[in-house]
C-alpha positions as CSV (number, residue, x, y, z in Angstrom):
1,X,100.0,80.3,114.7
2,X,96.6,82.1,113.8
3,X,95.3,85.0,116.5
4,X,91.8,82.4,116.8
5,X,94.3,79.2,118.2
6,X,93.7,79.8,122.1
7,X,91.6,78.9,124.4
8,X,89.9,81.0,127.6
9,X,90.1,79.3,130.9
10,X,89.5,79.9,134.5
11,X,93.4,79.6,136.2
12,X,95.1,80.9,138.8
13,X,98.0,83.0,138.7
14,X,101.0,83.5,141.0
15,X,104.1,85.6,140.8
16,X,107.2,85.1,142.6
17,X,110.0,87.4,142.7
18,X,113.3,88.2,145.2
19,X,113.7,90.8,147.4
20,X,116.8,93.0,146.9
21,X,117.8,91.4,143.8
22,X,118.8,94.6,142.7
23,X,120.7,96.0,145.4
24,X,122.4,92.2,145.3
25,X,123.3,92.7,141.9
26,X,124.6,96.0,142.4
27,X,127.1,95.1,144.8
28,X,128.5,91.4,144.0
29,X,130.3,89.9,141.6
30,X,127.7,88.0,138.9
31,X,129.1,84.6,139.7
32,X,128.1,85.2,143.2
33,X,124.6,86.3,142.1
34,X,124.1,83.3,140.7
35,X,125.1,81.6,143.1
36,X,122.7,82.9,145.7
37,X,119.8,83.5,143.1
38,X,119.8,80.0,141.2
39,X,119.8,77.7,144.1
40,X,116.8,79.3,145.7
41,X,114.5,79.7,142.0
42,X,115.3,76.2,141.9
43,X,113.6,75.7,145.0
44,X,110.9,77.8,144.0
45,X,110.0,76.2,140.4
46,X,110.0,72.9,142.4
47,X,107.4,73.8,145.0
48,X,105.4,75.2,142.2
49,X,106.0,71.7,140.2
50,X,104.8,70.2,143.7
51,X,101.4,72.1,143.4
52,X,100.6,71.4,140.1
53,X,102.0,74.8,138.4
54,X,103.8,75.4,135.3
55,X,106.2,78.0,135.2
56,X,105.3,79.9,132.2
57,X,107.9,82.7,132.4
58,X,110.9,83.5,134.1
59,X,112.0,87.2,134.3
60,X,115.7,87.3,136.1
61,X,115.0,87.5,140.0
62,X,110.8,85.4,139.5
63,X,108.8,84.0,137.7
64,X,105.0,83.7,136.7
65,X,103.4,80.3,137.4
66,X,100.0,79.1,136.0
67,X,97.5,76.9,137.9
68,X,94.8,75.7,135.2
69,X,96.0,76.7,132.4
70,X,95.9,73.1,130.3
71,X,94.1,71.1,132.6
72,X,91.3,72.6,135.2
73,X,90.8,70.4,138.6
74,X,88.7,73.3,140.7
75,X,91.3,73.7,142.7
76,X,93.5,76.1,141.5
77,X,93.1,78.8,143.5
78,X,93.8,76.4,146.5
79,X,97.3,75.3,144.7
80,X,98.0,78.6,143.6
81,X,97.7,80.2,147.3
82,X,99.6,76.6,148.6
83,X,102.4,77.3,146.6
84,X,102.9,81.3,147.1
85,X,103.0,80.3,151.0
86,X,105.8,77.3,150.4
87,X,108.0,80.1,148.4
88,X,107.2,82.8,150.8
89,X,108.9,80.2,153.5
90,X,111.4,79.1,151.5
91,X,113.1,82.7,150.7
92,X,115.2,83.6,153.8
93,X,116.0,86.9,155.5
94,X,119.8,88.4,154.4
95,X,121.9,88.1,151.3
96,X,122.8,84.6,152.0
97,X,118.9,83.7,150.7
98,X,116.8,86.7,149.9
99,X,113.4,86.8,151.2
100,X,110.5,86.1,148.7
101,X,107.5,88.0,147.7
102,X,104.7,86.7,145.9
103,X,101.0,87.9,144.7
104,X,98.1,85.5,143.1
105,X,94.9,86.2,141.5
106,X,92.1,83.8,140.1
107,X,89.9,84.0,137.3
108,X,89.6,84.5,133.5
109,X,92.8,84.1,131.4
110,X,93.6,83.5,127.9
111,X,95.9,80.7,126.8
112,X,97.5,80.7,123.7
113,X,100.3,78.8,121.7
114,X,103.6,81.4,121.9
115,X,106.9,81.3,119.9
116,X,109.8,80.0,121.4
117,X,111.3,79.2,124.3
118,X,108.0,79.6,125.8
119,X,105.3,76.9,125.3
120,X,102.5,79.1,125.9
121,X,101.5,82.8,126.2
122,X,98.6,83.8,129.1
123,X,96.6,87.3,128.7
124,X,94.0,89.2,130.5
125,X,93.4,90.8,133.5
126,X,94.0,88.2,136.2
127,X,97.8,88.2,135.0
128,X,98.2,91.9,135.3
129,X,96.4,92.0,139.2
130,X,99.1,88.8,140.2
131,X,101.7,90.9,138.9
132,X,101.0,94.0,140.7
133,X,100.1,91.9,143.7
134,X,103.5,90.7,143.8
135,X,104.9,94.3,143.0
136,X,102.8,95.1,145.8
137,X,104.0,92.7,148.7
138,X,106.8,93.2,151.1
139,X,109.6,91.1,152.0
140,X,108.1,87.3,153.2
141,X,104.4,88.9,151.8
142,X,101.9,86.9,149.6
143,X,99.2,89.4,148.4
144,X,95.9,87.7,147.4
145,X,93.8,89.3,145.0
146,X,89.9,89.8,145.5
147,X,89.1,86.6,143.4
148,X,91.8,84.2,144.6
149,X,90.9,85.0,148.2
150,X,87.4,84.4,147.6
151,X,87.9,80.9,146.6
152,X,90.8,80.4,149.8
153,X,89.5,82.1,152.8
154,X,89.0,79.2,154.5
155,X,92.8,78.1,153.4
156,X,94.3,81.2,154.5
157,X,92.0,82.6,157.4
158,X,92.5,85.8,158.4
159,X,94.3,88.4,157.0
160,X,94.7,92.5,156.9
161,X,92.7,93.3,154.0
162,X,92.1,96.8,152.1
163,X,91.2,98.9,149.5
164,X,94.2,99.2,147.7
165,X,95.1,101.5,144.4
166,X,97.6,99.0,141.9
167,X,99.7,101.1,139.2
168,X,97.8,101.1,136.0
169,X,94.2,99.8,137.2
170,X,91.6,102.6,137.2
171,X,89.4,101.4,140.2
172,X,90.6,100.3,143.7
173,X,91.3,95.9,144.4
174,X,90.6,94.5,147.7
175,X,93.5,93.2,148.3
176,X,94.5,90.6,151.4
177,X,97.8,90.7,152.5
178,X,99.0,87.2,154.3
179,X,102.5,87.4,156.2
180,X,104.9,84.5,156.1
181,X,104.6,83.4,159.7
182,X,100.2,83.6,158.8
C-alpha cells in the first residue's frame, strides 16, 4: 500500500454505540453479554445495510458506518441521519435491549485501502466530530453535527441546538440534538 493510494470524498459519517455496555459487562456473565449485545448490533448493521452504509469498524458495544465512501449519490447525509434514527428506535430501554446512542457528521473524509480485517481506513475531521457526537448523546439521542444537519433539516425538523464544547476540538460545534421519539 503506498501513503498516495486513497482517495478524498465527501461522506457521511455515523457512530452507533450501546448504552450501559459497561455496567452490563460488569455485572453478567459474558455469555449473557453476548447474548443481549449481538442480537441487537445485528439489527443495527442491518438497518445501516438498509440505508446504503458500510460498517467500516466495529469497536465491542458500536460501530462506525460510512455513507459515500465508494460510491457518492448526494444523499448521504439523508441516509446517514435515516439510519442513526432507525438504530436510535431499535435499541430499547433496560438490560433486556440497551438503549442506543448515535452521532453523524457530513463532509470531507479520506478513504484509503487498510490492512486486514478491515477493507478500508477513513481520516479527517468529520470522523472525529461523529465520534464525539455519539460520545456526546444520551440514551435514545442522535447528535447531528453542524454539516450533517445542514444538509437534513428539512428531514429532521426541529431540534434543541447549541454551542457545544467536544473533547479535543479547540473551537465550539453547533450541535443538534434529535430525541428518539423526534
Amino acid at each position: 500500500m503506498h501513503l498516495d493510494s486513497g482517495r478524498r470524498r465527501r461522506a457521511a459519517v455515523l457512530f452507533a454505540d450501546l448504552t450501559g455496555f459497561t455496567r452490563l459487562v460488569e455485572t453478567v456473565e459474558p455469555e449473557i453479554v453476548y447474548q443481549v449485545v449481538r442480537p441487537l448490533l445485528d439489527d443495527l448493521a442491518a438497518i445501516a445495510s438498509r440505508h446504503g452504509g458500510e460498517i467500516q469498524q466495529v469497536l465491542g458495544d458500536g460501530f462506525m458506518c460510512v455513507f459515500g465512501a465508494h460510491e457518492t449519490l448526494g444523499d448521504e447525509a439523508h441516509r446517514a441521519v435515516r439510519a442513526g434514527r432507525a438504530m436510535i428506535a431499535a435499541g430499547g430501554t433496560a438490560v433486556v435491549r440497551p438503549p442506543v446512542h448515535a452521532g453523524v457528521e457530513y463532509g470531507d473524509v479520506y478513504v484509503t485501502p487498510s490492512w486486514p480485517p478491515a477493507g478500508y481506513g477513513v481520516w479527517g475531521r468529520t470522523v472525529n466530530l461523529a465520534k464525539r457526537l455519539c460520545d456526546l448523546a444520551g440514551p435514545g439521542e442522535l447528535q447531528i453535527g453542524p454539516e450533517a444537519f445542514a444538509r437534513t433539516a428539512d428531514l429532521v425538523g426541529p431540534t434543541l441546538a447549541g454551542r457545544t464544547r467536544l473533547k479535543g476540538i479547540v473551537d465550539p460545534v453547533v450541535t443538534h440534538r434529535l430525541p428518539a421519539a423526534a
